[in-house]
C-alpha positions as CSV (number, residue, x, y, z in Angstrom):
1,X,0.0,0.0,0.0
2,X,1.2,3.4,-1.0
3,X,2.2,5.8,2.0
4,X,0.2,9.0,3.1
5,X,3.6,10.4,2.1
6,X,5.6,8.5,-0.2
7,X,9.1,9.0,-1.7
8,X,9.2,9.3,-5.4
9,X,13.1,8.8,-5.0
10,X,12.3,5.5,-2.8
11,X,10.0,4.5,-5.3
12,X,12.5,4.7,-8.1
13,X,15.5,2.6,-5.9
14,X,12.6,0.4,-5.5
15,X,12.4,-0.2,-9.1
16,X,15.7,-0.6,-9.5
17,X,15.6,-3.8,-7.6
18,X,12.7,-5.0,-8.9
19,X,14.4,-5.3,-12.7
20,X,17.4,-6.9,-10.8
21,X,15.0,-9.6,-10.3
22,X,12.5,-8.9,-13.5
23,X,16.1,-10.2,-15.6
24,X,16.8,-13.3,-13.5
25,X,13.9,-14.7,-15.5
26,X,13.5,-12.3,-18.3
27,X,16.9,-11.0,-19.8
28,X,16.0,-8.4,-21.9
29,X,13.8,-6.6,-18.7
30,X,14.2,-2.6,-19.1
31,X,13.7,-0.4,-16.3
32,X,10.1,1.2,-17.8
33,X,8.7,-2.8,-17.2
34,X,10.0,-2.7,-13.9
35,X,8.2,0.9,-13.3
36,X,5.1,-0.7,-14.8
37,X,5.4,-3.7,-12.2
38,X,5.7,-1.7,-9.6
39,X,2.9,0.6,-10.5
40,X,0.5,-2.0,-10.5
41,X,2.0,-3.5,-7.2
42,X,0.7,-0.5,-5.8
43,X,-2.7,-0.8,-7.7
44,X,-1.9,1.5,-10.2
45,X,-2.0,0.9,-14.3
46,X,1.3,2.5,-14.9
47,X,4.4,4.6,-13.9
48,X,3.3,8.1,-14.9
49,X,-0.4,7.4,-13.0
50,X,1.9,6.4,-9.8
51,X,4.2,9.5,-9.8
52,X,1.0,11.6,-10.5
53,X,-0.3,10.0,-7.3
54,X,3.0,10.8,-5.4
55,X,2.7,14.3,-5.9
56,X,-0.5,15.0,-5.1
57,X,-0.2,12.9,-2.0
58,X,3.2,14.5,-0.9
59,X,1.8,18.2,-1.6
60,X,-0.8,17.4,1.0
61,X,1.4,16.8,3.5
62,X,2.6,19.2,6.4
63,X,6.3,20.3,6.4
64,X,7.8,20.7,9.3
65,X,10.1,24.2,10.2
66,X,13.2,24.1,8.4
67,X,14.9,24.9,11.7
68,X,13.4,22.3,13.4
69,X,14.6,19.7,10.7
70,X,18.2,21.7,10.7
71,X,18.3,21.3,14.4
72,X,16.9,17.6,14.8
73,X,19.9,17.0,12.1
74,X,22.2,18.4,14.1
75,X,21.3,16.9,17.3
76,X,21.3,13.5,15.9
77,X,24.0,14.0,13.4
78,X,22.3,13.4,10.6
79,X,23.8,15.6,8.2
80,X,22.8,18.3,6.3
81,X,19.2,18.9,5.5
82,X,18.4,17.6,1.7
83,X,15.1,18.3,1.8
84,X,11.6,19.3,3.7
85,X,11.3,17.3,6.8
86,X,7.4,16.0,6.1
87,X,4.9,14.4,8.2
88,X,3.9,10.9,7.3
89,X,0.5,11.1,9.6
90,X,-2.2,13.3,10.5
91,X,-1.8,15.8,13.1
92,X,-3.9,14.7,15.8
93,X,-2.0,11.1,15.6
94,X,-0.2,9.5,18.9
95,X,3.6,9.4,18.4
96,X,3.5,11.3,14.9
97,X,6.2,10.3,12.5
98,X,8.2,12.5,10.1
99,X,10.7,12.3,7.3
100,X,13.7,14.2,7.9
101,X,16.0,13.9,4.2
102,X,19.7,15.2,4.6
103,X,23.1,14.5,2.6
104,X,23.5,11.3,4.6
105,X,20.2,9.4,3.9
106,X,16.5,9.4,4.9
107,X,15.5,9.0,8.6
108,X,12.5,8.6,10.7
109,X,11.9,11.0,13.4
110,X,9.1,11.0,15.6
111,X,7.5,13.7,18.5
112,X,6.8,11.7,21.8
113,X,4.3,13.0,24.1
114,X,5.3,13.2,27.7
115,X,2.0,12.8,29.5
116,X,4.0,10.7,32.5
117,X,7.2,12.6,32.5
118,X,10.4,13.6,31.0
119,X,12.1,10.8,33.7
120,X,9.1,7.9,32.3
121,X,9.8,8.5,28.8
122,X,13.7,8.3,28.8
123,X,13.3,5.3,31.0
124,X,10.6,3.8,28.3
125,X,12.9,5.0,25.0
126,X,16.4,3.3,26.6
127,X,14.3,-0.2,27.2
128,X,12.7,0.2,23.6
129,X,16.2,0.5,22.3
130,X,17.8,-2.5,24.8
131,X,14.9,-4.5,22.9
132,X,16.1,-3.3,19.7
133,X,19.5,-4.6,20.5
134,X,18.1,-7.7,21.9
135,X,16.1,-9.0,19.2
136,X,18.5,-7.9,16.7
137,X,21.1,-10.3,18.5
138,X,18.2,-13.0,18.2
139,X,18.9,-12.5,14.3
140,X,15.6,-10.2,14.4
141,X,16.1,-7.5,11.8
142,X,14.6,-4.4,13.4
143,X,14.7,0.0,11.9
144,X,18.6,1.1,13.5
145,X,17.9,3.5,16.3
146,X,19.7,6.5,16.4
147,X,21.3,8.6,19.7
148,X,22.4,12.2,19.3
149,X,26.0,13.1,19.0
150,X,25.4,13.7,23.1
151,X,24.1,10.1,23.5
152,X,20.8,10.6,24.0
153,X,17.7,8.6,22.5
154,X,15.4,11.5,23.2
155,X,16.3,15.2,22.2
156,X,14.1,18.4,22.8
157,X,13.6,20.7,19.6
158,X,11.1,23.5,19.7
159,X,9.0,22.7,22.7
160,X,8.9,19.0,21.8
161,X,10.5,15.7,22.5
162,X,12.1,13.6,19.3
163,X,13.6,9.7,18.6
164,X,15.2,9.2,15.5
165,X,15.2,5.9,13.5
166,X,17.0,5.1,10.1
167,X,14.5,5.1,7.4
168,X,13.9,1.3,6.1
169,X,13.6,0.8,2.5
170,X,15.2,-1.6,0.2
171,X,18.8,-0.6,-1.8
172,X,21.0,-2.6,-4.1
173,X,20.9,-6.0,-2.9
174,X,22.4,-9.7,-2.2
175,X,19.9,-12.0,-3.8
176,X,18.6,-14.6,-1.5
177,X,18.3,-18.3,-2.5
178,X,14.3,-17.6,-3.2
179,X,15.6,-14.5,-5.5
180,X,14.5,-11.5,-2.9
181,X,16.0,-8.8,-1.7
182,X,17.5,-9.4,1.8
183,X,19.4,-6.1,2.6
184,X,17.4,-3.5,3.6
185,X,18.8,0.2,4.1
186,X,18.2,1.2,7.9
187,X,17.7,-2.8,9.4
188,X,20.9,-3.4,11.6
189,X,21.6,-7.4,12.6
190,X,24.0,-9.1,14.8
191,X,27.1,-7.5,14.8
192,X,26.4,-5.0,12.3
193,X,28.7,-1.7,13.2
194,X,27.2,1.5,13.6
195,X,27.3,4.0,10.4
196,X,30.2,7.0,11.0
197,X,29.1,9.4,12.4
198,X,26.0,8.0,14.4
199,X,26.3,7.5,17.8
200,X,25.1,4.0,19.2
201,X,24.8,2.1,22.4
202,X,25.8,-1.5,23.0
203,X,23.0,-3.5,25.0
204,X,25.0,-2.8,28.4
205,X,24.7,0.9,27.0
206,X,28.6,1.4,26.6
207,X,28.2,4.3,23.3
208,X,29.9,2.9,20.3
């Protein structure tokens, strides 16, 4: 299902890999039948009707403040701000999530309400991310949590408290034995080393 606020630049990587796989069983695959595939993947009859669809959806959407995104980058050491930081939910939604874009990559950010307490939702934040660790040790594949370049899991921009994730979406992959793409940009696994320049805990919470 297509997003409230998709990527059109996701949405082309996406087709990318798709033809990777279109020419394991049909050599002479070009990128349009990939585009096409994908199109009607997401229930649409063709490319152009997708991308028509993309933009009306993502000029709908609210921006955030560009000095909110430059500060939330900054913070978390994202990089520098690409593009508009844009909401991917309605307003009035729990825990709403946002796409901040900078040189680095695309990441997830989200606002956490603090209706128990600054103390209760640190506490809550540093668990969720001991899970993370813990499941991904389990050989769970889980979205790569982010700390700021202070080590924090939760930073205050503009009134309000933000996590950040690594955005999860496919990239150039390693083929599975079923033919699938099993690398996924922003999924960390057992042993996978934090990116430069983003600061990480280990599960006893030594920062890596």
């Amino acid at each position: 299902m297509l997003s409230d606020s998709p990527s059109l630049d996701d949405l082309r990587r996406q087709a990318k890999d798709l033809l990777v796989g279109l020419r394991e069983t049909r050599p002479g695959a070009a990128l349009a039948d990939a585009q096409t595939a994908l199109a009607r993947n997401y229930g649409f009859r063709s490319w152009p009707e997708l991308k028509i669809e993309v933009e009306r959806r993502r000029s709908r959407t609210d921006i955030a403040d560009a000095t909110v995104a430059g500060t939330i980058a900054n913070r978390f050491g994202l990089g520098a701000v690409a593009a508009p930081m844009r909401s991917l939910a309605q307003t009035n939604e729990v825990g709403r999530p946002w796409t901040p874009e900078t040189d680095a990559g695309r990441w997830t950010a989200k606002q956490l309400n603090c209706w128990f307490g600054v103390a209760n939702l640190v506490e809550n934040a540093e668990t969720d991310v001991r899970l993370q660790y813990a499941a991904a040790d389990a050989g769970v594949m889980l979205p790569r949590p982010v700390r700021s370049i202070s080590g924090h899991v939760i930073e205050l921009v503009d009134g309000q408290n933000w996590r950040v994730n690594a955005w999860i979406g496919l990239r150039a992959s390693a083929r599975g034995a079923g033919g699938r793409a099993d690398r996924r940009q922003g999924w960390f696994h057992p042993g996978a080393a934090p990116q430069p320049g983003i600061a990480a805990r280990s599960p006893d919470g030594t920062l890596v």
